[in-house]
C-alpha positions as CSV (number, residue, x, y, z in Angstrom):
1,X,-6.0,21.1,-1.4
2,X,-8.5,19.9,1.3
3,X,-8.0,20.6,4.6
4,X,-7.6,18.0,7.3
5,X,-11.3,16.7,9.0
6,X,-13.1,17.8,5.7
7,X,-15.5,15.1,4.0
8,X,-15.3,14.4,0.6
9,X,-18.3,12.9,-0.8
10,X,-18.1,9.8,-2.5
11,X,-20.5,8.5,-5.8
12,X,-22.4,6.0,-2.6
13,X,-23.7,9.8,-1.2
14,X,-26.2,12.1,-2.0
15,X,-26.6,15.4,-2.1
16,X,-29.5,17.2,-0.6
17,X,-31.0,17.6,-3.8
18,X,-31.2,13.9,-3.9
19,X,-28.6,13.7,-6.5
20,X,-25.8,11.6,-6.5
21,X,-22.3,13.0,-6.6
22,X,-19.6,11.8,-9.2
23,X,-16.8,10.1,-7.3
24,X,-13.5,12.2,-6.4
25,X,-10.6,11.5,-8.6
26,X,-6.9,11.5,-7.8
27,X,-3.8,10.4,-8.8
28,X,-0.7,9.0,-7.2
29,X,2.5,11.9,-7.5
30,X,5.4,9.2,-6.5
31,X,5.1,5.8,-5.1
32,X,2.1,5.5,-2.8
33,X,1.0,2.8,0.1
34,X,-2.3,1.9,0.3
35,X,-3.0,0.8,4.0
36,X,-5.8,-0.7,6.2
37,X,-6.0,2.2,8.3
38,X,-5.0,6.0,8.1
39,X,-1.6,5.2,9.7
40,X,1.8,4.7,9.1
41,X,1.8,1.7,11.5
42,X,-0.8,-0.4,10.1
43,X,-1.1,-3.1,7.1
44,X,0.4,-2.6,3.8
45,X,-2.5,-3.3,1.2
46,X,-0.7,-2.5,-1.9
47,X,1.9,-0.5,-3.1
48,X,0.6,1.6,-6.3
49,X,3.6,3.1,-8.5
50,X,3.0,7.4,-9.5
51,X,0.3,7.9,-11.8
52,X,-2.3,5.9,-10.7
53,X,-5.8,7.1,-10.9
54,X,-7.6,6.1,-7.7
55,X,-11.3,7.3,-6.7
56,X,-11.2,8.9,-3.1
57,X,-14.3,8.9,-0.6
58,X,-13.2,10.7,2.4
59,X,-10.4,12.5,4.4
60,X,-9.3,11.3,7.5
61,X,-6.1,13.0,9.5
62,X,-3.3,13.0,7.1
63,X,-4.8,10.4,4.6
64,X,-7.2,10.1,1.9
65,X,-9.3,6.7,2.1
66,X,-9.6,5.9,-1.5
67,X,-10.5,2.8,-3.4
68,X,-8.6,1.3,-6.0
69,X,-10.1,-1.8,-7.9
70,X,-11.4,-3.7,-5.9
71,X,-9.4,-2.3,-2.4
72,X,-10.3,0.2,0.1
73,X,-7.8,1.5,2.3
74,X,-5.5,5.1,3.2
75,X,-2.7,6.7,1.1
76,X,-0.6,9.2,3.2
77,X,-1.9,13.2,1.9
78,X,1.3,14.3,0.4
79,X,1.7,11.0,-2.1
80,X,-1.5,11.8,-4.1
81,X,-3.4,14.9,-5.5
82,X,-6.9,15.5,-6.2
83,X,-8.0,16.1,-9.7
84,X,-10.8,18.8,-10.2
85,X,-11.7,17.8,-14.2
86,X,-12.0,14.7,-15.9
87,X,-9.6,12.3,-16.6
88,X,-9.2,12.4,-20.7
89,X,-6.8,10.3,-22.7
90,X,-3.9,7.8,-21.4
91,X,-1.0,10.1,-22.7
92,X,1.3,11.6,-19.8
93,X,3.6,9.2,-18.0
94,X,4.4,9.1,-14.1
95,X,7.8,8.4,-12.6
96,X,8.0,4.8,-13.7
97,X,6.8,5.0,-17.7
98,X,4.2,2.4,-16.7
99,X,1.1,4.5,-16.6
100,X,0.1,7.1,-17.9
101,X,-3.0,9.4,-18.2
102,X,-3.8,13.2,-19.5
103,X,-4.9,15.6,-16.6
104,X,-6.9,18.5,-16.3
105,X,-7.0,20.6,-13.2
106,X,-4.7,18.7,-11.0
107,X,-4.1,20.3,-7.8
């Protein structure tokens, strides 16, 4: 798991070879928020039910900003994990039996 204040780069940043890095993958474990800012005070975005693959771009206090579609916003640490391999086929269901995806390497 990352720890907190670590960066996580996103597919919009290079590396200093000059190559781009492929985007951060997780997935939501339970029923996750997605909110305007990393707090649990702020704007509700969306609500996104377990097992939903989102791309995440940074870190920031107890939340990963991640963008989802067409959204950016923060879903609290403990309601989504990062996935080290690629996602493969759409076979293993989350809580709800409304999406579902095959993981490697989920953390």
């Amino acid at each position: 798991m990352m720890r907190k204040g670590e960066k996580i780069e996103s597919k919009s940043m290079a590396s200093s070879s000059g190559h781009t890095k492929e985007p951060i993958t997780g997935i939501t474990l339970r029923t996750a928020i997605i909110r305007s800012s990393p707090s649990p005070y702020t704007m509700v975005l969306e609500p996104l039910p377990p097992g939903t693959i989102v791309d995440v771009l940074d870190l920031v206090y107890d939340y990963y900003k991640i963008q989802f579609g067409d959204k950016v916003g923060y879903i609290y640490t403990e309601n989504l994990s990062i996935v080290q391999d690629e996602i493969s086929e759409r076979d293993v269901t989350g809580e709800s039996g409304s999406i579902s995806r095959s993981l490697k390497g989920v953390t």
